[in-house]
TILODREN-256502 format. One line per 5 residues: number of its first residue (from 1); for each residue x, y, z of N, C-alpha, C. Coordinates in steps of 0.05 Angstrom, whole numbers, always signed. Layout:
TILODREN-256502
NUM) X:Y:Z:X:Y:Z:X:Y:Z ~ ...
This chain:
TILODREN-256502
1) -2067:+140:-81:-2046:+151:-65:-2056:+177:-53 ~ -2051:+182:-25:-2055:+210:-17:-2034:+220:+7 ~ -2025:+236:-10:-1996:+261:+4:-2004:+282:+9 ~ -1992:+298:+19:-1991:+329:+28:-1987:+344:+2 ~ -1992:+370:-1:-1976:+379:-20:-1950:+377:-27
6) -1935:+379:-56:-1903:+384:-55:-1892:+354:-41 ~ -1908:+333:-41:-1896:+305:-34:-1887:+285:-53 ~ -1885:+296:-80:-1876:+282:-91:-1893:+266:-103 ~ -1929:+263:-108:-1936:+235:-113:-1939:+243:-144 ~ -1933:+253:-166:-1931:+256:-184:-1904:+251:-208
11) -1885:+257:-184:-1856:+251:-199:-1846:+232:-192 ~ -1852:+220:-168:-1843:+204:-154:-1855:+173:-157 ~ -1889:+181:-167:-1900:+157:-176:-1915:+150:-199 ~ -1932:+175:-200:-1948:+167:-210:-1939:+177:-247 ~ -1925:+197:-250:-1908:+198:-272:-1897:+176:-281
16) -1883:+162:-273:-1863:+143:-282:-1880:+123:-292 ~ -1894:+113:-273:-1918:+91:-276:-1939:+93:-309 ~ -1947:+120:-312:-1956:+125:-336:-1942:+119:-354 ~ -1916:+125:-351:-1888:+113:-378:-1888:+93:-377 ~ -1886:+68:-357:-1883:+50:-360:-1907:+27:-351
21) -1929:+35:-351:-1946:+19:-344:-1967:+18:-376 ~ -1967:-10:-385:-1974:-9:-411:-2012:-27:-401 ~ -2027:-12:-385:-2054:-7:-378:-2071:+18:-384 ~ -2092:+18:-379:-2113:+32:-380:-2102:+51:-347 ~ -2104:+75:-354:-2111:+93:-327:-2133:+106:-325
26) -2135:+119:-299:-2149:+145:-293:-2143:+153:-270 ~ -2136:+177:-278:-2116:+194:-261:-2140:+222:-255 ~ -2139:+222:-235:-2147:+251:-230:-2122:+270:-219 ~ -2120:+292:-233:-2097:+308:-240:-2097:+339:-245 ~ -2117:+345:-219:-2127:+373:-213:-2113:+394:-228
31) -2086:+392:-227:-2065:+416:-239:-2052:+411:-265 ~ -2061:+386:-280:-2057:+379:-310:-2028:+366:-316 ~ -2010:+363:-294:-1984:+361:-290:-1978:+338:-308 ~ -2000:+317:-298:-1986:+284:-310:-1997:+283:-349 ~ -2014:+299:-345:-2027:+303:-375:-2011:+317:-396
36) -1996:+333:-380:-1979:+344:-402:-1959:+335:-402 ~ -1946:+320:-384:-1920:+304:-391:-1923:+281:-393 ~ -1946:+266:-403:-1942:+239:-406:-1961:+226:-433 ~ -1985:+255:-441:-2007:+248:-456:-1992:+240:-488 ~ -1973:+252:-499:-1964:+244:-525:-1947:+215:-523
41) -1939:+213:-496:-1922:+188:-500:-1950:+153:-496 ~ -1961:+175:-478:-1989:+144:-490:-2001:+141:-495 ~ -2001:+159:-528:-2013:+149:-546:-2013:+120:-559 ~ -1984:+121:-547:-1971:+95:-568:-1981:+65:-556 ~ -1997:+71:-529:-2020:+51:-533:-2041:+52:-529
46) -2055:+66:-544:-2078:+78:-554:-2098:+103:-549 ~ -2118:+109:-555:-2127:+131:-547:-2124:+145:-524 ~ -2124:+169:-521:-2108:+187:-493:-2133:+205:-493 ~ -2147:+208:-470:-2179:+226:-468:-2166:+243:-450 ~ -2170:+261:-441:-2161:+276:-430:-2179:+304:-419
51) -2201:+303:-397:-2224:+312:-392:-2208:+340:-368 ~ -2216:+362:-390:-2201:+379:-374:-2212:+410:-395 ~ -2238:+412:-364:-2259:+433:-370:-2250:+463:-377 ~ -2220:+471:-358:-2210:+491:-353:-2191:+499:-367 ~ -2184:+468:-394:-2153:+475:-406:-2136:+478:-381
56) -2138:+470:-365:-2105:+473:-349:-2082:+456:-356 ~ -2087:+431:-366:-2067:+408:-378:-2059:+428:-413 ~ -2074:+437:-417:-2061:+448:-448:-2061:+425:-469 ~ -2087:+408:-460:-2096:+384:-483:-2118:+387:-490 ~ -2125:+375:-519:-2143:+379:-521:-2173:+369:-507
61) -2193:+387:-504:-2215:+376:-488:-2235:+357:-506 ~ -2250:+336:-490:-2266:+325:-497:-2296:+324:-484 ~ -2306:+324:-496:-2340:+333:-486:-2358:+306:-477 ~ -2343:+278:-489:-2357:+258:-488:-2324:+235:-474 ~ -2319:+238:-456:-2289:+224:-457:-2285:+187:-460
66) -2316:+190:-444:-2323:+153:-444:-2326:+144:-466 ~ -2327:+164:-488:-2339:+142:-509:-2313:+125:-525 ~ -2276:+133:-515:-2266:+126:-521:-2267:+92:-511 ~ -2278:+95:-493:-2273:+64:-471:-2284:+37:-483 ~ -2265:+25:-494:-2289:-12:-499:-2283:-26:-480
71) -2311:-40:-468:-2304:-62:-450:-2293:-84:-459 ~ -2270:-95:-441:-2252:-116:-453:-2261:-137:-421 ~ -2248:-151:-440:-2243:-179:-403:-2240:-171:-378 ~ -2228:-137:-383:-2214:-136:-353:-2233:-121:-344 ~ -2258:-106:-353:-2270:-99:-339:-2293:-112:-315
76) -2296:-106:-292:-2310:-126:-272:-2353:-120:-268 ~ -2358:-136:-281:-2392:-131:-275:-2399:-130:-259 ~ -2409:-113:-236:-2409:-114:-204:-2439:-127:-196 ~ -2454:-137:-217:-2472:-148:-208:-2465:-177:-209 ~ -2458:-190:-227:-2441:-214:-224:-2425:-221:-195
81) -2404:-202:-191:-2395:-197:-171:-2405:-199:-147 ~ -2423:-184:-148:-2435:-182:-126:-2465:-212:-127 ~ -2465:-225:-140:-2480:-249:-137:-2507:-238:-145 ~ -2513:-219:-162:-2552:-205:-168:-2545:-225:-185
């Protein structure tokens, strides 16, 4: 998604969606906004990484964030994909 400043794509979407979207994200979230209002509530399905050099989200930082990630089914092999 891309808005202007002050357009709402945080409250309007992309917040809610974190509550109720029971997937994998990645959010880039310059001003820590969605991290602090959404990181305790999804825990509850599963690990919450939260890569944020500056402390501006007020979570804790992680130095290695990928290593929470296992590949499951839904990830796409782009060499497959792409027929190599």
């Amino acid at each position: 998604m891309l808005a202007g400043t002050r357009a709402a794509k945080g409250v309007g979407f992309t917040i809610p969606n974190l509550f109720l979207h029971e997937c994998a994200a990645f959010i880039i979230d310059p001003n820590g906004e969605n991290a602090r209002i959404t990181a305790a509530a999804r825990t509850r399905l599963g690990p919450v990484a939260v890569l944020d050099p500056f402390e501006i989200s007020q979570r804790s930082r992680l130095s290695r964030p990928l290593m929470i990630v296992r590949p499951t089914e839904h990830f796409i092999d782009i060499l497959d994909e792409a027929g190599a």
